[in-house]
ZADREN-744553 format. One record per residue: z, y, x of N, C-alpha, C in turn; residue in three letters. Coordinates in steps of 0.05 Angstrom, whole numbers, plus 5000, padded with zeros to 4 digits. Layout:
N
ZYXZYXZYXALA;...
! end
This chain:
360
745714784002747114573987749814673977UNK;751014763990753514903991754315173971UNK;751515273975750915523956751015523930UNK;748815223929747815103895750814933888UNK;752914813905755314693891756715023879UNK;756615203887759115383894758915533868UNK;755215593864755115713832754915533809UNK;754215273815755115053790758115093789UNK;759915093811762915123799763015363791UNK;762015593798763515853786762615803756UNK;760215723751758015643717760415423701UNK;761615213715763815083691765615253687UNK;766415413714769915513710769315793687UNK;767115913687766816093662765615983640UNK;765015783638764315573609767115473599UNK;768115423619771815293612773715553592UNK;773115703609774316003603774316103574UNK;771116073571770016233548771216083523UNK;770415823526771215513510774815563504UNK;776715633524778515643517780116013496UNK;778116093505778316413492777716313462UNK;774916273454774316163432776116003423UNK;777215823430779215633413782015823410UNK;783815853430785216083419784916313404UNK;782816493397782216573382782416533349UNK;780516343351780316133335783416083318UNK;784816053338787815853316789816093312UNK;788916343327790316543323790016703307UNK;786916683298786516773268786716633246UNK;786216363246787316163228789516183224UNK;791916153234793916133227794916353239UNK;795416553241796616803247798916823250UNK;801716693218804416583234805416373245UNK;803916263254805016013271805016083297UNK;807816013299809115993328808715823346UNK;806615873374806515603386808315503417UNK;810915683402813015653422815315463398UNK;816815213404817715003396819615173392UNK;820115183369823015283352825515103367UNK;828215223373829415093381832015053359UNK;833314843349836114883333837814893351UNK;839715133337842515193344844714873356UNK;843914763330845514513337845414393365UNK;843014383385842714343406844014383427UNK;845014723425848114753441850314673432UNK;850514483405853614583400854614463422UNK;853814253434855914133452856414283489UNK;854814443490855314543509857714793508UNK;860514653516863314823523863514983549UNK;864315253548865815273573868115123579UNK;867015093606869614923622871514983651UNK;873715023645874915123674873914953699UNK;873715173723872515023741874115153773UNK;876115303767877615363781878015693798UNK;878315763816880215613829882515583812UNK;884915273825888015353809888415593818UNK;890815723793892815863806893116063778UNK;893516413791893016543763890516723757UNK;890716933745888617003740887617153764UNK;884517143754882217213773881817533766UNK;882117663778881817913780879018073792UNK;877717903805874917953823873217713823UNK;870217803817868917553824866117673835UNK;865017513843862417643857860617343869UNK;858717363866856917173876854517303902UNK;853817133919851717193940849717243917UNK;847217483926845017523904842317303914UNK;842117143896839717003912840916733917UNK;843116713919844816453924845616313899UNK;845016253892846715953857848315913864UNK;849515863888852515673899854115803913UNK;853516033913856016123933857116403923UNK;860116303917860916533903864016653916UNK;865216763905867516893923869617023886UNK;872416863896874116993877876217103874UNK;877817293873880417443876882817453856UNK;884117283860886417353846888217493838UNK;889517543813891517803818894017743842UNK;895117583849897317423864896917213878UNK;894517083873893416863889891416783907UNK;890817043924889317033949886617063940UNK;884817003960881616963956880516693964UNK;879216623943877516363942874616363946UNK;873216203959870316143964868715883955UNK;866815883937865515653931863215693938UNK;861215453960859115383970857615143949UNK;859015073924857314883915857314953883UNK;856915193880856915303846859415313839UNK;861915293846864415273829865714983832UNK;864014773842865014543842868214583853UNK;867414623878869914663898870514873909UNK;873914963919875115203921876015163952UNK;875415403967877415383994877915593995UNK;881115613997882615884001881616004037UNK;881316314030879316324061881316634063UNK;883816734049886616914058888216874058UNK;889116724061891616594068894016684089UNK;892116694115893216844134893617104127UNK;893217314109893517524112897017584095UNK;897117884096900417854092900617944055UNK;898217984055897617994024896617803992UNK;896817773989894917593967895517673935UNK;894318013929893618013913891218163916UNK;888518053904886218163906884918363884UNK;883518583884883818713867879918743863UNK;878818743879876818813883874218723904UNK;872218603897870318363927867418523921UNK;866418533933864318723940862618603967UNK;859918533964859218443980856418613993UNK;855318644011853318854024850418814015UNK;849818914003846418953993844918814023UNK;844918974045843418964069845018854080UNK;847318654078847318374096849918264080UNK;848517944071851417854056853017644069UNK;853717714096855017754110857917904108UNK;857018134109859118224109860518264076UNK;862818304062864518234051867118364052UNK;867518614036869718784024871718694001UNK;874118694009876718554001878918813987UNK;878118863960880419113963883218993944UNK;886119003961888018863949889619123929UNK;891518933910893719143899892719043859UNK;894318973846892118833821892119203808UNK;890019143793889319433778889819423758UNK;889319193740890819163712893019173710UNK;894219343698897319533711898419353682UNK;900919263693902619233666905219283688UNK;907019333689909419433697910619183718UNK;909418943716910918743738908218643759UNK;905818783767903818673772904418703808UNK;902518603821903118653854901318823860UNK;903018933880901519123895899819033925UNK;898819243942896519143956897419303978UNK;895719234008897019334028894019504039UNK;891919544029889919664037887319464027UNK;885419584046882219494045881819244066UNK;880619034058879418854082876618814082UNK;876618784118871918714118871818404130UNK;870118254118868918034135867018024141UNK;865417984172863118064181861717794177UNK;864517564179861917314177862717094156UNK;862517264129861917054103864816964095UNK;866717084109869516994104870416894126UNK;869716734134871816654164873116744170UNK;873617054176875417214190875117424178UNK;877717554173878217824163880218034178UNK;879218324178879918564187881118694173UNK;883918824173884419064159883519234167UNK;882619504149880419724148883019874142UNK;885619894138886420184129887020214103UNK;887020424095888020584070890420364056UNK;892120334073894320194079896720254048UNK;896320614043898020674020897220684000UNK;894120584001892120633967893620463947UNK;895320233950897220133927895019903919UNK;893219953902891019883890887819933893UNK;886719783896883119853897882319783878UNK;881419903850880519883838877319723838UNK;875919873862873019803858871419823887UNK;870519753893868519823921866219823916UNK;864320013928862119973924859520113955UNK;858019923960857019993984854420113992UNK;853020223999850020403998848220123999UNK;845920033996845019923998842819864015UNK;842720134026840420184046842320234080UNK;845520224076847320254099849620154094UNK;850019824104852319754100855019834112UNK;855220084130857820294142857520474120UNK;856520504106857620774085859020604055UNK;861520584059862820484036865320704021UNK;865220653997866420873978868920573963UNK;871320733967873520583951875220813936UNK;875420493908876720753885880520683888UNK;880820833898884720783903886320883877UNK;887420743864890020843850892020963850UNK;892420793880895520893891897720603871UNK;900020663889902320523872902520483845UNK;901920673837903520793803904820773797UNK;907220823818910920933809911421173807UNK;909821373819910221583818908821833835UNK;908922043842906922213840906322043876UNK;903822183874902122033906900622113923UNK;899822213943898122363953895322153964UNK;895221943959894521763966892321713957UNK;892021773921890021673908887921793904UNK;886321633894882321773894880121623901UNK;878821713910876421603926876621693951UNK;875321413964875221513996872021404000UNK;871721504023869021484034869221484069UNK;867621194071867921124106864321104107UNK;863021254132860621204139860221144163UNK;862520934174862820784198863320614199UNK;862920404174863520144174867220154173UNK;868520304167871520244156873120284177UNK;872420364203873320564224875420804220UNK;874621014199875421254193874421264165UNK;876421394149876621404125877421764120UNK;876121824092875522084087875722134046UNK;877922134044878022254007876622374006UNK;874522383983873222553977873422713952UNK;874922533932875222623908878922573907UNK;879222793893882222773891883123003867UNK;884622893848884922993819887923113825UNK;889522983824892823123837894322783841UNK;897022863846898522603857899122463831UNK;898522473812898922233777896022093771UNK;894322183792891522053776890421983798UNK;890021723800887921523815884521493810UNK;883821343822881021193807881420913801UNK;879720893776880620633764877120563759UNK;876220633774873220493775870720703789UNK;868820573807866720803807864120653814UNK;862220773802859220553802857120823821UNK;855720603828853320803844851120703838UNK;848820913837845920943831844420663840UNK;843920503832842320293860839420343866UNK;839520533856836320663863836620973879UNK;838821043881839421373891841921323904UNK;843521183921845421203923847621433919UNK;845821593929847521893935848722043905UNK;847821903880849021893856851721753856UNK;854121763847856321643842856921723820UNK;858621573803860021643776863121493783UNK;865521723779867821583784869421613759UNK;871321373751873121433730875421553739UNK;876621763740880021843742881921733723UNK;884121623730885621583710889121563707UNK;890021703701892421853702894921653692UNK;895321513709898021293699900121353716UNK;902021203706905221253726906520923705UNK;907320803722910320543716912720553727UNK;913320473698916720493705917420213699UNK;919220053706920319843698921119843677UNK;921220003654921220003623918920013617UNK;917420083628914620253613912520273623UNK;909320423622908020433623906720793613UNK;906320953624904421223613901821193618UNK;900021183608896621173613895721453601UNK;894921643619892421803604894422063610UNK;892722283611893222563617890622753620UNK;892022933627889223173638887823073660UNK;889622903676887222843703885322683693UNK;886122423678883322253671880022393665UNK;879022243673875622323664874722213682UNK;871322383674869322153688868522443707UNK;867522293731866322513746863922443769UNK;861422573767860122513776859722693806UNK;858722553829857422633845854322593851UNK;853122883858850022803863849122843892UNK;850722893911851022833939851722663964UNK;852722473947853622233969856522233967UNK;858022403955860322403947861022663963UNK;860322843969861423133990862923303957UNK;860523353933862123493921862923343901UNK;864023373877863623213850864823513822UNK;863523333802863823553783864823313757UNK;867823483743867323333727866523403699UNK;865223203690864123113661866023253633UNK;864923363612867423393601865423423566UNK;866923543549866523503521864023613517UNK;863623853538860123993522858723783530UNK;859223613547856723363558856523183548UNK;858023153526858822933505860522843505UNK;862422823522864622613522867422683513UNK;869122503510871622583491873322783509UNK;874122963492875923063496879223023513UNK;879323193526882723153540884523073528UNK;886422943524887322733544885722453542UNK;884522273561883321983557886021873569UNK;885421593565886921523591885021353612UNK;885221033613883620963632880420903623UNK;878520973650875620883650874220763667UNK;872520643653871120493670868220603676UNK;866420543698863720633687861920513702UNK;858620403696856420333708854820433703UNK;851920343715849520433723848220213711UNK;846220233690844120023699842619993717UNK;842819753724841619573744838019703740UNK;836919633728834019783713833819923714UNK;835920133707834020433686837420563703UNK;836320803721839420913737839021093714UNK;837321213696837921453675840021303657UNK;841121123646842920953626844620893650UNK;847121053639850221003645852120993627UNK;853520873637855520813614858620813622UNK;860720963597863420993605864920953585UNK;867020753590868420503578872020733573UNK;872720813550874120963556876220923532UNK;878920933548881020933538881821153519UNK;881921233483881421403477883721293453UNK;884721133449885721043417883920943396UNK;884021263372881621163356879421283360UNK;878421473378876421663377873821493393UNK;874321243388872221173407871721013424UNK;870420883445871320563462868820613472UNK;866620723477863720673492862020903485UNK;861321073506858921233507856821223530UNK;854921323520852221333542851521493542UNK;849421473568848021683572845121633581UNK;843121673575840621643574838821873599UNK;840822003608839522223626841122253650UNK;841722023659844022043688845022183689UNK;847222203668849422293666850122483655UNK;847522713655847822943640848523003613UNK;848222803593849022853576849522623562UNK;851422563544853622383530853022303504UNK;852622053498853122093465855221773464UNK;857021823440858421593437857021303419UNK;857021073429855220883418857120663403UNK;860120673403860820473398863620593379UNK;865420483363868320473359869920263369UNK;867820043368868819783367871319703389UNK;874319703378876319683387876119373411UNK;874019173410873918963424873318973447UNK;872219263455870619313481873419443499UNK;874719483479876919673493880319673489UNK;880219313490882819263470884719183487UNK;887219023487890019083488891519393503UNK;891219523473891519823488895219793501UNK;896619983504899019933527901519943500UNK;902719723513905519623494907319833502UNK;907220043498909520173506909920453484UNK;911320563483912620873464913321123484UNK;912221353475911721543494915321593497UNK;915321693515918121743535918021923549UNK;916322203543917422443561915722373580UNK;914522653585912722683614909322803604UNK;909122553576906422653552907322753528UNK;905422853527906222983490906022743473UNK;907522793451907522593428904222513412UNK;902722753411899922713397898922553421UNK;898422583451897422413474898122133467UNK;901722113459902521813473901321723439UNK;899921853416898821713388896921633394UNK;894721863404892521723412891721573437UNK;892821543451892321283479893921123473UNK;896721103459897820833454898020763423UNK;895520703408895920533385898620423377UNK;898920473352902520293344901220093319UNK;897820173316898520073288898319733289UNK;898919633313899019363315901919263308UNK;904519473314906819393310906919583282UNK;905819703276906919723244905819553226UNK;903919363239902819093217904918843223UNK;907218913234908818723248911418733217UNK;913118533206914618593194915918723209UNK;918918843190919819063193922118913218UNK;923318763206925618623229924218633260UNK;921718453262920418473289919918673298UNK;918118903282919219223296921719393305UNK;924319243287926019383305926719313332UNK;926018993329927318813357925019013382UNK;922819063368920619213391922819483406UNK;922619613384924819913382926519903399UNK;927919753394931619623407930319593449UNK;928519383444928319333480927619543491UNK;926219793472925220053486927320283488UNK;929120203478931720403484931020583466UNK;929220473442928720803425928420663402UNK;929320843384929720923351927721043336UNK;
! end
């Protein structure tokens, strides 16, 4: 009985089948451009605005969300501590407060447990009055409580980034202060959970890291940006011989850097940035402070080789308000610091620029 129900159903469900092949068929050769996905109008979004949703205070310098989570996210301020939202953004609870710092630079959370939770302070977007940072912090449980880890003189953390298959092996990109020369800055690398700390990359005392991304399929791939700044309370220098991009294919033991036969621009840059696709670890990409020569290149062969994809000044804009002053060459301080925004300025407003820079 059971047998004779079991092949009458399998006999409709391939009569259903066939019946629905034939009719699709059917309307797909009939009408060939018709779309039978509902056209949508533009007008539909107009009314959907972005809308601030917090936290108060100033700007956000770090953000990061749990992966897998919609509601729970984590935010860093340049001067205004670290914030946590459990309900999409609705609501903000300051969760550093207690610490003796509150400028956040950098939040990083652990592939293999998100739990734990990397805090790097010191703001990175350098403009000559920004705050500085007193090292690295870990939270083992979601924020509740936080540990200082050290690297106490890094000034700034540009970036953290953690293995994904070992949440004790973490790599931070340090700046250093940027008042002046530093022994401080680079990359470091802890494979003890933030115990003991170990530079691995180090360009000289004027050049930090100002970003570094890792493989998420290879860890032991890194790509770091160098980038060669110094502030003065007049001023600002970005870019030198140390800047560039540099890759490691060992876990960070050696690194080599990247340079013009590999495609990439020529000496002096100033600052970079760089990632990995998430997808495809052969496509990387490096975000580079250059003037006019340029704003975005890739690479289609992890890393090995360069081509430039962009000019577009939007990817790479408010270049540095400042006039070279000794230390760079004049052709350097043309091409890393654009003027032609103050020579579209009338002439009166350019001198008032001139005059506060102590120069003629």
């Amino acid at each position: 009985m059971h047998s004779k129900k079991s092949r009458r159903l399998q006999r409709d469900i391939k009569t259903c089948f066939v019946i629905f092949t034939v009719l699709f068929l059917f309307l797909f050769f009939k009408f060939p451009g018709t779309s039978f996905a509902r056209d949508i109008e533009t007008g539909i979004f107009s009314q959907l605005k972005y809308r601030h949703i917090g936290p108060q205070g100033n700007r956000m310098a770090a953000v990061v969300g749990v992966p897998g989570d919609l509601n729970t996210y984590y935010a860093g301020a340049a001067s205004g501590g670290l914030w946590k939202s459990t309900d999409g953004g609705i609501n903000w609870e300051p969760i550093f407060d207690h610490q003796p710092v509150q400028s956040v630079s950098a939040l990083t959370i652990a592939p293999a447990d998100n739990n734990i939770i990397w805090a790097g302070t010191g703001e990175t977007f350098i403009r000559s009055n920004v705050s500085i940072g007193d090292g690295i912090y870990k939270s083992c449980d979601a924020g509740k409580t936080w540990q200082h880890m050290g690297l106490t003189k890094s000034g700034r953390i540009g970036r953290i980034v953690i293995d994904p298959r070992n949440p004790d092996v973490v790599f931070a990109a340090a700046m250093g202060h940027c008042y002046g020369p530093q022994p401080e800055r680079g990359v470091y690398r802890t494979t003890d959970g933030g115990k003991t700390w170990e530079k691995v990359l180090f360009v000289d005392q004027d050049t930090g890291c100002s970003d570094i991304a890792m493989d998420p399929n290879n860890p032991r791939i890194l790509f770091a940006g160098m980038w060669q700044v110094v502030i003065k309370t007049w001023g600002r220098w970005s870019g030198g011989a140390g800047s560039g991009v540099f890759v490691s294919r060992d876990g960070g033991d050696t690194w080599k850097r990247l340079t013009v036969k590999h495609g990439l621009p020529a000496s002096p840059v100033g600052k970079i940035a760089v990632a990995v696709a998430q997808n495809n670890s052969d496509r990387v990409y490096a975000l580079i402070e250059t003037g006019s020569r340029g704003s975005l290149w890739r690479s289609e062969n992890g890393g090995h080789n360069w081509k430039k994809v962009s000019h577009n000044r939007l990817l790479n804009e408010r270049p540095h308000y400042i006039y070279q002053d000794g230390g760079i060459s004049r052709r350097l301080q043309r091409s890393i610091f654009p003027l032609q925004q103050y020579e579209r300025l009338p002439r009166r407003r350019r001198n008032l620029r001139t005059d506060l820079l102590g120069r003629r």
